[in-house]
N, C-alpha and C positions, 0 to 999 in steps of 0.2 A: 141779742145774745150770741156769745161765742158758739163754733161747733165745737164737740164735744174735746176733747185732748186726750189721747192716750197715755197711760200713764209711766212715770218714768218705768226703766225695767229695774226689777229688785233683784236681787241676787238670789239665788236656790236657799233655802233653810231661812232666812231670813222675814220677818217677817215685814209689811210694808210700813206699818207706823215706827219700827224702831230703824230702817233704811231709812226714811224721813227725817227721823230727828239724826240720827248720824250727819245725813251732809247739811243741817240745819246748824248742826255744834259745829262741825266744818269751817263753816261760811263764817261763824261768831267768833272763833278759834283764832282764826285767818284774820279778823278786823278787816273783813272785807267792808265795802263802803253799803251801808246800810244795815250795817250790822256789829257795830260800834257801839262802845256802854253811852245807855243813854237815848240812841235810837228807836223809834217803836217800827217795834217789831212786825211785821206784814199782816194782814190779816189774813183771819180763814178762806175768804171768798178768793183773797190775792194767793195764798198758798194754794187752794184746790183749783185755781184757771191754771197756776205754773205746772205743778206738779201731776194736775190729772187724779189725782188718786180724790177718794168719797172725805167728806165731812168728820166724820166720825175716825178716820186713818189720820187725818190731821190733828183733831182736838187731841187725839192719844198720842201724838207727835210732841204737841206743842206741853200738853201732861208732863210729860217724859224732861223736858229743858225746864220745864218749872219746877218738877223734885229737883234737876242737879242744881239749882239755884242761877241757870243762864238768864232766866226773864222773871224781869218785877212785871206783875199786874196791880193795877188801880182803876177799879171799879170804875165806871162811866168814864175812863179815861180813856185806858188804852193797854198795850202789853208791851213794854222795854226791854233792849237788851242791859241786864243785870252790868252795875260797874263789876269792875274784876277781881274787887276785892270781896265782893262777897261770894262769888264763884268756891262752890265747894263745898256750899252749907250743906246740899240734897247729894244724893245718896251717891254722885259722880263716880 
């Protein structure tokens, strides 16, 4: 097991799950590479070693991109980045 990772720094007022999902939509935004429609999406375990931040900061991250409609989830699958044309549906 890793040591522990401090977590990134959040901005004042802000709070950390919605800092999270900002440079989450970012990165999706961008078609940076691994974050392209169609992609899945990192997992939890991979989101809390990068980012540092608790379990529970994440799942309300990754919450937050699945109302705006950026990730399709399928059950025993996995969680994708949403193609672009559906981007929009959630409350964006």
């Amino acid at each position: 097991m890793s040591p522990a990772r401090q977590p990134w720094p959040t901005p004042p007022g802000v709070p950390r799950f919605r800092h999270l999902a900002n440079i989450l939509r970012k990165r999706i935004d961008s078609g940076r590479k691994g974050y392209l429609p169609g992609d899945r999406f990192p997992t939890e375990p991979q989101l809390i070693e990068e980012s540092g931040y608790s379990r529970e900061t994440v799942r309300a991250a990754v919450r937050v991109l699945r109302q705006e409609g950026l990730l399709d989830v399928t059950l025993g699958v996995g969680t994708f980045v949403a193609a672009r044309e559906v981007w929009g549906r959630g409350a964006r």
